[in-house]
C-alpha positions, 0 to 999 in steps of 0.5 A: 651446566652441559648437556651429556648423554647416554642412548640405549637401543630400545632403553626406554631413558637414558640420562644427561646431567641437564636434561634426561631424554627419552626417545621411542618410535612413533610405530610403538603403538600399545606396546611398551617402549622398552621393548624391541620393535618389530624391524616391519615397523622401524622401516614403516616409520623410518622416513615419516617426518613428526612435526605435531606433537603437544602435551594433553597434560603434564604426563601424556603427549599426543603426536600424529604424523603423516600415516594418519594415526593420533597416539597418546603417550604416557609418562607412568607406563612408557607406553604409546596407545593409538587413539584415532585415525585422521581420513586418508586425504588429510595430512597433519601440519600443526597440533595444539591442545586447549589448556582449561583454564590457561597454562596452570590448571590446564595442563596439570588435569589436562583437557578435552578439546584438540587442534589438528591442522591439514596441508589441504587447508582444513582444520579440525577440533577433536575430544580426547577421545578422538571424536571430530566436534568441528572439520572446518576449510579454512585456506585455500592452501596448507595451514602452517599454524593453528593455535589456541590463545592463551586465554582459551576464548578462540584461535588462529590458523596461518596458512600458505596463502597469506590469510591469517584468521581468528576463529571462536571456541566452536570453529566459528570465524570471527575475522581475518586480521592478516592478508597478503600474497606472502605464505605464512611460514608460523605464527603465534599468540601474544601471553595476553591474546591482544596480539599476533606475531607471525613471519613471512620469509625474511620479515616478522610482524606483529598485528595488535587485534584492537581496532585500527592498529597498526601493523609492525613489521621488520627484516630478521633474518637473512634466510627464510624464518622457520619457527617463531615463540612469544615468551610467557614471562618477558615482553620478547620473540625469539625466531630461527632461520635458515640462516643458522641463527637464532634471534631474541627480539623484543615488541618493538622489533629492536634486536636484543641477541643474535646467536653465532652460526650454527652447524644447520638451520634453526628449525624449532624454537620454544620459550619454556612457560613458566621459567626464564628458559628457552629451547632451540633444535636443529639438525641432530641438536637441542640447546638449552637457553636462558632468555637472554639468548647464552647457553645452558648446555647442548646435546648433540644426537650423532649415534643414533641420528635423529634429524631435524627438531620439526617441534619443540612443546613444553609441558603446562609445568615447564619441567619437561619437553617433547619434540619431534623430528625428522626421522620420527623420533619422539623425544622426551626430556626434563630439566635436571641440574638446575641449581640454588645457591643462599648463603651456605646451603646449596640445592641441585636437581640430580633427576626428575625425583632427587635433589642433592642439598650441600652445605658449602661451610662444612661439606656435609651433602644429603641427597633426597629423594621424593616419590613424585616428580620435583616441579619446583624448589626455592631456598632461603632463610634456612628453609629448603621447600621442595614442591612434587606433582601432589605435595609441597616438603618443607626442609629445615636445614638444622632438621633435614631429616624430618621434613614437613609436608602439605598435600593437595597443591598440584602443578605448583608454578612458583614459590617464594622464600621470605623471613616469616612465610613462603607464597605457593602460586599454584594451578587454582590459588595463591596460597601464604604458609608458615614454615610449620606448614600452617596454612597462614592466608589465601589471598584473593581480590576481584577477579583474582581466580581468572587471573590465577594462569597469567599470574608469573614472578613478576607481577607478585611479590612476598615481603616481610609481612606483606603480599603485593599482586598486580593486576593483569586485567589492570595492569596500572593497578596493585593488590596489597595484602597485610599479612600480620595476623589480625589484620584486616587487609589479609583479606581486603587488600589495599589497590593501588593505581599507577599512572603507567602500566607495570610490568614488575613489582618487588616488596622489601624483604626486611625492615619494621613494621612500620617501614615496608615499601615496595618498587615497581618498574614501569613499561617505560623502565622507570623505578618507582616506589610507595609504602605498604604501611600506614606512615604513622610511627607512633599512636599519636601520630595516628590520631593526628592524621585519623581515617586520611591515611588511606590517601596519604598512601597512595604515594608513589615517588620516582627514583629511578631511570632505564631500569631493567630488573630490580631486588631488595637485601634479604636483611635490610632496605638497601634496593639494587637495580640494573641498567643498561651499562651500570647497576646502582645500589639504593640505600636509603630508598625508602625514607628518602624517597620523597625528597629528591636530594636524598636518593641523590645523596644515598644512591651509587651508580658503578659501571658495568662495561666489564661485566658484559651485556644482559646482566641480571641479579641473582641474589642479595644476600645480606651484604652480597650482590650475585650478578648473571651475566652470560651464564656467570656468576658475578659477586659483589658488596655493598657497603658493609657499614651501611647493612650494618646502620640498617640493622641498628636503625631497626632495632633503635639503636641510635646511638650506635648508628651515630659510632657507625657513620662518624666512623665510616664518615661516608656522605651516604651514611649519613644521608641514611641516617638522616632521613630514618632519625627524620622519619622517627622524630629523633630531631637531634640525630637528624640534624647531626646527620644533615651537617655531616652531609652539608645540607645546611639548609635542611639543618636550618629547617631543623631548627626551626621545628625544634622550637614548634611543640612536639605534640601539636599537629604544627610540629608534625606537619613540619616534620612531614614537610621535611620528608618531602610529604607535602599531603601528609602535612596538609592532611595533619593540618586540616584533620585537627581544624589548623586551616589558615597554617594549612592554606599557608602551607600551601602558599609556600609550596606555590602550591596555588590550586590547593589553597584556594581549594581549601580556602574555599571549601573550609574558610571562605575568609582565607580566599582574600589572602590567597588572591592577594600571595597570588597577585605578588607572585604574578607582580614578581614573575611580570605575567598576566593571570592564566588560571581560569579559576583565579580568573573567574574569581577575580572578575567576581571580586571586581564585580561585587564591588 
């Protein structure tokens, strides 16, 4: 992508292939744009700086500068209307509007209460008609900052006096969390309101709001730090300085991108809200970023000069900017060109209202174009869904021609593709549609409509059938809905709590129905994985393991470190994940996820030193791994023999997965073989499988299962336990009554607690056994006792006698 542009003298547009900017005057006042402006005006406005501008909704923007006067314009008629007029003593620092409701429903509907910072250290709270609710001094000097928190519940003001303070909805103050000699330069919230991030000259800090925190500080910049931006979809900050560079860093203060030196100083910056996007301004200049910190494209202004970028604002849809500058120019753009590419099809944006649909096999091409302003478009298994400002289009690539379209979803934030339905997240709900738009499902859970504005693509994911949602207010805990008609967790989903909080969540896309999993990546960028199913196969097994299958899956296993992002195959349960240096691909994630030698033996791990830093993954696409890395397009296969045995294992065909792995004769073949025919009671494939891959003590195994009654609870069991399903096994025994092979089981496992547990709680004449293994265990290893309830039951024991 770049950046191109074209400027007309008084044009109300003129386009770029990645953004299209629309510049006005800010002396326009009620007349339209388009037309010539009085040269009175021109030279009035030629040297008044417009540093406070903000969007009210996604179609109107609101700026101010230093004559006083408050305007408004708007996106359908390209016309600026003058609102109010500030007093004569009060110059405008900082301009900020309440979202209701948070990102979402806020900037799509707009809202009603305005935040206008002075340079005297005043602040005041305006309606949307212009009236003053609250004119409050809050610094001794100017306010350099004044923000609403994402949550709407209050705000702050940074001012040059060192002071930052939080005040409540209503102008009240609440506290004052930073104070120091060193002017505040800029300060911005946290995504959850928890944390401030603000610089003073050369140094960014962070101050968390929760009592008796620390302060995090750190040197940045070689020269004064002009503009600061807290990211909505990852845990970083980027920063611009007048030493020419911009800068990403994440919470903990560790660089993760420096810019090279740019012409001038970096003097706004602003992380897009809803996309992975990033904007920087400078003199006669605006870059688009991804977050990673490369480039999109750049768009310098030398014909005519604009001067320096004062304020960058996206709008709540993250689909347009505004920007002011120096010279008084108020800037308007959108992004175009944004690009999707699945299996032969090809989507691009060709303006704010066409999109260019290209089939790569055959070169056919079909533009189309919508009545409304495209917010958003996914691609995938044959669909194209295309959502507008009012309207969700539903394109099948054989039928492009005759669209579907479903009213009524406004400001739609993201959309996903999956096999058998696509998930809208929009500005009030989570909305589950087939692909006849037919709505399926809309998913809600305690606390869901509160959350619905933080709500991004990583904290929900669309399986096959299966929608999982982390929840924001606890960010340990997972919602898992069941799709599949009839099913009762359509509307009361499963919870699922981790033991660490979870910053991304990523379903299967593929599979059975009995085999659905989902991985989830931990702050501290470990890789987990749980089911979404119950793990009965057949009936049989449902009525030997009964109403305990609700813990059984509450499971989560380890199987992976250091890793950044994650994503499934689009036509099997193959996971790819990206690390620091390498990338690994999973393929037998699931069935083997209990048993450590498993995800040993299925899992590869290549390096990526010749990619470059900052890799992500773009799409898999059956067999075909596309990396981004630095803006490139890096494709890679996997094993085609292993997405191959993946489709024939779904579909049972056994024998054919046998042809596949004796041919391949690859250990991770067999590996996910094994684990599957496992799974799925085909014994004597399993231990074929494991011979293959040399595990000869899980063959050993095998054979002993094989002389156990394959309809008795015993049988079942076992093959659990070979799973590396330890409660399963103990479930299965204790459901059908079998308390001493349980309590066996347990003893096996050197499992010593839950022995004596299930001694004690069902057969008291097991706990002699128990005492007695424990004895010859501790005889063995030549230690004393610690546990205090063996203890305690010990000096029982001796005293009763």
């Amino acid at each position: 992508m770049k950046l191109k542009t074209h400027i007309c003298k008084k044009s109300s547009t003129y386009e770029n292939r990645e953004f299209a900017f629309t510049p006005t005057s800010s002396a326009s006042k009620e007349k339209p744009l388009d037309k010539p402006q009085k040269n009175d005006n021109e030279k009035l406005w030629q040297n008044l700086p417009l540093s406070c501008v903000d969007w009210s909704s996604n179609d109107e923007i609101y700026f101010v500068s230093d004559d006083h006067q408050i305007y408004k314009w708007s996106c359908q008629t390209r016309e600026s209307v003058e609102v109010a007029k500030l007093p004569d003593d009060f110059i405008p620092t900082d301009l900020h509007w309440l979202l209701l409701g948070g990102r979402g429903s806020g900037g799509g509907k707009g809202s009603d209460t305005l935040l206008i910072c002075s340079n005297d250290g005043r602040f005041v709270i305006l309606n949307k008609s212009g009236r003053v609710e609250r004119s409050i001094t809050a610094h001794a000097a100017a306010i350099s900052t004044g923000r609403w928190s994402p949550d709407g519940a209050g705000l702050l003001t940074a001012g040059e006096d060192g002071i930052i303070k939080i005040w409540s909805r209503s102008g009240m103050l609440r506290s004052t969390v930073v104070q120091n000699d060193e002017p505040i330069r800029c300060a911005c919230w946290s995504p959850n309101s928890n944390s401030i991030a603000f610089s003073q000259c050369l140094h960014i800090s962070i101050k968390p709001l929760a009592a008796n925190s620390k302060l995090l500080k750190w040197r940045a910049h070689e020269g004064m730090i002009l503009s600061l931006s807290w990211s909505a979809q990852s845990p970083i900050i980027a920063s611009g300085g007048e030493d020419f560079r911009f800068k990403i860093w994440d919470t903990q203060g560790s660089n993760l991108f420096t810019s090279s030196i740019e012409e001038n100083a970096i003097t706004s910056i602003a992380f897009n809200p809803e996309k992975d996007l990033l904007l920087v301004g400078s003199f006669n200049m605006l870059k688009l970023c991804s977050n990673a910190g490369w480039s999109y494209s750049t768009n310098r202004f030398n014909q005519p000069i604009v001067g320096s970028f004062l304020s960058l604002s996206w709008s709540a849809d993250g689909t347009q900017v505004c920007c002011g500058t120096s010279n008084g120019q108020l800037i308007v753009g959108h992004i175009v060109q944004k690009q999707l590419i699945v299996r032969n099809l090809k989507a691009t944006t060709a303006g704010r209202k066409a999109l260019l649909l290209e089939d790569i096999t055959n070169g056919s091409s079909d533009v189309l174009d919508f009545s409304e302003r495209i917010i958003n478009f996914a691609l995938g298994y044959g669909h194209l869904i295309v959502a507008t400002s009012n309207q969700i289009h539903i394109y099948n690539e054989k039928y492009i021609n005759t669209p579907i379209i479903v009213d009524g979803r406004t400001d739609t934030r993201a959309i996903e593709v999956g096999k058998k339905f696509f998930m809208v997240l929009d500005s009030t709900s989570i909305w589950i549609y087939t692909y006849t738009g037919r709505l399926h499902v809309n998913p809600r859970y305690p606390g869901s409509q509160a959350q619905i504005s933080t709500l991004n693509w990583r904290n929900l994911s669309l399986g096959l059938d299966t929608l999982v949602v982390r929840d924001n207010a606890d960010n340990k805990a997972l919602h898992i809905f069941d799709l599949i008609p009839g099913a009762t967790r359509q509307y009361e989903p499963f919870t699922l709590k981790a033991k660490t909080p979870i910053s991304e969540i990523a379903a299967c896309r593929a599979g059975s129905v009995d085999d659905q999993f989902v991985v989830l990546i931990d702050n501290n960028r470990e890789l987990y994985i749980t089911e979404t199913r119950n793990l009965n196969s057949s009936n049989e097994r449902s009525a030997l393991m009964g109403s305990a299958n609700d813990n059984i899956n509450g499971e989560i296993y380890k199987i992976g470190t250091q890793v950044t992002t994650v994503k499934w195959a689009s036509e099997s349960n193959i996971l790819v994940g990206v690390h620091d240096a390498c990338y690994s691909v999973w393929y037998c994630p699931g069935e083997g996820s209990a048993d450590p030698t498993i995800i040993a033996l299925t899992t590869v791990t290549i390096d990526t030193t010749e990619f470059g830093k900052h890799i992500t993954i773009e799409s898999f696409e059956d067999a075909v791994v596309t990396f981004r890395c630095s803006g490139a397009l890096l494709a890679v296969n996997v094993n085609i023999y292993c997405e191959i045995l993946h489709r024939c294992l779904m579909e049972g065909q056994w024998q054919q997965a046998l042809r596949i792995c004796r041919s391949a004769q690859n250990a991770y073949l067999w590996g996910t073989l094994a684990a599957t025919a496992t799974r799925k009671n085909q014994l004597q494939i399993s231990e074929e499988a494991y011979a293959a891959a040399l595990q000869v003590d899980k063959v050993t195994y095998l054979q002993y299962i094989k002389t156990l009654d394959p309809s008795s609870p015993d049988y079942m069991a076992e093959n659990s336990l070979m799973l590396g399903r330890l409660l399963e096994a103990e479930t299965i025994l204790i459901h059908n009554g079998k308390y001493r092979e349980a309590v066996s089981l347990c003893l096996r496992m050197h499992n010593w607690r839950k022995a004596l547990e299930i001694s004690q709680k069902y057969d008291t004449t097991l706990l002699h056994t128990v005492l007695d293994q424990r004895n010859k265990y501790l005889k063995a290893l030549s230690r004393d006792e610690w546990d205090k309830q063996f203890l305690n039951l010990m000096t029982n024991e001796i005293e009763t006698i």
